[in-house]
N, C-alpha and C positions, 0 to 999 in steps of 0.2 A: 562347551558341548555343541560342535556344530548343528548333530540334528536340533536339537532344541529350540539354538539360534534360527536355523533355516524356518520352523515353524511357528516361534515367534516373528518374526517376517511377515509368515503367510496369512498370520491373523491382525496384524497391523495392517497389512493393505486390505484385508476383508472391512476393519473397523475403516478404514477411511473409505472404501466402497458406498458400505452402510450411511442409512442415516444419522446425523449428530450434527453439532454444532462445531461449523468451521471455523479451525484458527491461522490466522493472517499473521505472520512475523517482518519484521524490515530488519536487516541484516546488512548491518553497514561494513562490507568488503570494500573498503577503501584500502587498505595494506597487502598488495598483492603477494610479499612475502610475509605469511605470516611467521609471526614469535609465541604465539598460542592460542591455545584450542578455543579460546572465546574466540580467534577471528576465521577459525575454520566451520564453513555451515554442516558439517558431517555430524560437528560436535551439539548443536540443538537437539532441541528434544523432539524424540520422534515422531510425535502426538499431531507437529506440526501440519497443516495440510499446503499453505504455501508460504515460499520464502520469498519475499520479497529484495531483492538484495538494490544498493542506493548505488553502485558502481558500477555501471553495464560496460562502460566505456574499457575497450583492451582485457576486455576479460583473460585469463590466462589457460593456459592447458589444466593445471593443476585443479582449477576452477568448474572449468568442464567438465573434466573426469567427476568431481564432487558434485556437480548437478547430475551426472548421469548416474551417477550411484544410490543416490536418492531419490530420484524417478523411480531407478529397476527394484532396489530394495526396499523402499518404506514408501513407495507412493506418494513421495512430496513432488509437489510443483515449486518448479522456478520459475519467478516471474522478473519482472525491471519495471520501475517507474517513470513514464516522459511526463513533465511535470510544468502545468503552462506557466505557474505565477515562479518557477526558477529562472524556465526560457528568458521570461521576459526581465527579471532581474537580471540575468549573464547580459541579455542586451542592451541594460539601462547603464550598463559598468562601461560596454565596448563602443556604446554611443556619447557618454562622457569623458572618455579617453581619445577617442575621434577627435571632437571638439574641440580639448584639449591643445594640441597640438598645432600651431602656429600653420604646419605644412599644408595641413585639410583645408585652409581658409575658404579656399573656392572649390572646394570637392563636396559632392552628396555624398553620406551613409546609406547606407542600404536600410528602406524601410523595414517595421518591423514585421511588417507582414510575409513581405517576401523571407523575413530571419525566421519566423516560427514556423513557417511551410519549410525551409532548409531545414531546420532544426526537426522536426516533428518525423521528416522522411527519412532523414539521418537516425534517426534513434531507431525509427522500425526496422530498419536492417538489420540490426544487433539480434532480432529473434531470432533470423535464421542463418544468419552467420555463428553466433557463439549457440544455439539449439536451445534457445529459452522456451519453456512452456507458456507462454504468453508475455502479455503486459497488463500494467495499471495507470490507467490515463485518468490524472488529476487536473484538475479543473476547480476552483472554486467560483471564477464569474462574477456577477454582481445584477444582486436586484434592479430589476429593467421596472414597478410598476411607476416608479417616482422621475425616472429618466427623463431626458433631453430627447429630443428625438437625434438629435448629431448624436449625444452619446451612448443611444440603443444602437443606431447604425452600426457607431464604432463597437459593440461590443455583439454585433448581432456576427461582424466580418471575424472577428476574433474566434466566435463560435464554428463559424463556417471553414475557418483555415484549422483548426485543432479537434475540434468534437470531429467535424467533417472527414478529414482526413482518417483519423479514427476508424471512424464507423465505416468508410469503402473499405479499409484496410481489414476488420475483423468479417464483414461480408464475403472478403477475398480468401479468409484465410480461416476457417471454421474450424480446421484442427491445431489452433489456438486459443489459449483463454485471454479474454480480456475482463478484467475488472473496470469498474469506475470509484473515481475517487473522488469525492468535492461536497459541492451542494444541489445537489441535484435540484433544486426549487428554483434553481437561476440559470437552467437549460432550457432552449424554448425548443431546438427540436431533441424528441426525446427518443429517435429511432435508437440510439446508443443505451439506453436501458435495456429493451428487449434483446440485444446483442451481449449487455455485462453477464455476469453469472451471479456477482455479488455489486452492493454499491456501500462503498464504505465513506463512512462519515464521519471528518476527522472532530472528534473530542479533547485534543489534549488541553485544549484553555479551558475547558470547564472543570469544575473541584466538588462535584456531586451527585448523585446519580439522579437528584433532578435537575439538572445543569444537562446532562445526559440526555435525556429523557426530552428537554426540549429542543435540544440539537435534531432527536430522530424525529420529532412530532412537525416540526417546520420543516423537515423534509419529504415527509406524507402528505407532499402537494397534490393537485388533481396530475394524473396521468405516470406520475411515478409509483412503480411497482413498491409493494410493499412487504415484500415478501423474502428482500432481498438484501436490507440492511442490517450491513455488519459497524459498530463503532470503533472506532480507532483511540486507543490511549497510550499514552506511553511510558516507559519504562522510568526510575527515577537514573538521575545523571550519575558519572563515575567522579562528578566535583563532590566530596562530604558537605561541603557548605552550601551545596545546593538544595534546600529542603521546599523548591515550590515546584521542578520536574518530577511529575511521573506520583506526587503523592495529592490526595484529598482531605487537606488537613493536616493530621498526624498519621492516616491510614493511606494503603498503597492503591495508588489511581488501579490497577489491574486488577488486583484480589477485589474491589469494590464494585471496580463495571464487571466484571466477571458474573456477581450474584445477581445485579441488576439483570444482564442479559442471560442469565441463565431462571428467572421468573417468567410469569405467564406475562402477558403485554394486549388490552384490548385492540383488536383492529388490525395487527399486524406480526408478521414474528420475526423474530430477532437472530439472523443465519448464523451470528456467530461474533466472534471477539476479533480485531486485530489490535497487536503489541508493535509500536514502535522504540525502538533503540534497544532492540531484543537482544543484544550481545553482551548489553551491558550488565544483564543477571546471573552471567556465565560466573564472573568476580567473585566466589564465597567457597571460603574457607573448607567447610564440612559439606557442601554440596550443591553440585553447578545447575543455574536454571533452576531453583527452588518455587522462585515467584512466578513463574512461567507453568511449573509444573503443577504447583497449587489452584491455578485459575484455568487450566488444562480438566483437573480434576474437577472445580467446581460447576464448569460449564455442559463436563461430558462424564458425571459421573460411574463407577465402575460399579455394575449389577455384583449386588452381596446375595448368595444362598443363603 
């Protein structure tokens, strides 16, 4: 019944309008042809408020078309992740292969600074060339109190070529969203908070929602907003013999932060849930996205007459 559809529609972007508790998906569109509906983002659950997708790189038309339909129709946001502790793995691989090689003897590699300024300016293009509704710039950093002073230096430059870059860029561009992703207690300039909307804080090595709980509380450093922490968990793996991804135990790492962040919290609140390897709960038999739909429901339950 398309009336029906059409106004279901109009009441799902009312609900994401409204107030509730935002949920954050990553959406690994590495298969640019898909073979099914798990690797199609149309196919998620509508609840969603952004998708995160791990592929920005050549995004495809087909791809496109599916971000644009989920903007117009259900009010999700696409976003992409530039991510500094990958950057600088890709550069630890391209500077060991350098080396490598007998030819390079008397050649320099390209600092890596000059590669994460490349790298960082390189990825922001992707916004408005494939029409992403933002990014998430992850950062995890590293506690400066116990530092060198050479090694605050060096991580003070790190900050300055990534968070920097960042932050002119979302100044520049305001009808973009930007997230922040890391630890935000290991940022020293903190202009890049008042510019996120959300700052998420990745959990998945923790296995308890006070594990949890003190991820978000050493985050509630002085000058970080507090109002804006979303936890990151993730989905369990498509390996069966994987039983340490994505669960707490015996119980499933999402339905459990789910409750956790859907409680009261002194001091702070809690904007919402993000799921990593959110594709992977499409896989079920009698009904796709069950564990996504469940923690959807716990965190923004549905008013009973």
């Amino acid at each position: 019944n398309s009336q029906l559809y059409e106004q279901y529609l109009t009441n799902l972007r009312d609900y994401k309008a409204a107030p509730h508790k935002t949920v954050v998906a990553y959406f690994d569109n590495s298969v640019k042809q898909p073979f099914s509906q798990g690797q199609i983002m149309t196919a998620a659950p509508d609840s969603i408020d952004y998708l995160v997708l791990t592929s920005p790189v050549n995004t495809t038309e087909a791809e496109m078309e599916q971000m644009a339909e989920l903007r117009a129709k259900k009010g999700t946001k696409v976003l992409y992740s530039i991510n500094f502790e990958s950057i600088q793995s890709d550069y630890n691989v391209l500077l060991k292969d350098f080396e490598a090689n007998p030819d390079n003897a008397d050649k320099t590699f390209i600092s890596f600074n000059d590669f994460l300024v490349d790298s960082v300016r390189t990825a922001l293009t992707y916004c408005s060339k494939y029409n992403y509704d933002g990014i998430v710039m992850a950062y995890q950093g590293k506690f400066k109190l116990y530092m060198s002073d050479e090694e605050k230096e060096l991580y003070t430059g790190y900050e300055n070529d990534f968070i920097g870059i960042a932050t002119d860029w979302a100044q520049r561009n305001t009808d973009r969203i930007v997230l922040f992703q890391g630890k935000p207690q290991n940022v020293m300039d903190q202009t890049i908070f008042s510019l996120a909307k959300y700052i998420i804080l990745p959990c998945s090595d923790q296995a308890s929602q006070s594990g949890m709980a003190k991820v978000v509380n050493m985050a509630a450093a002085e000058g970080v907003p507090t109002d804006k922490f979303i936890p990151l968990v993730s989905m369990t793996s498509l390996d069966a013999t994987d039983k340490k991804t994505g669960y707490w135990g015996s119980a499933l790492a999402v339905t459990e932060a789910a409750r956790w962040v859907a409680a009261s919290h002194e001091g702070m609140t809690i904007a919402g849930l993000a799921i990593d390897l959110v594709n992977n709960d499409y896989y079920h038999a009698g009904f796709t996205y069950p564990t996504v739909r469940k923690a959807i429901g716990i965190i923004n339950p549905s008013v009973k007459n």
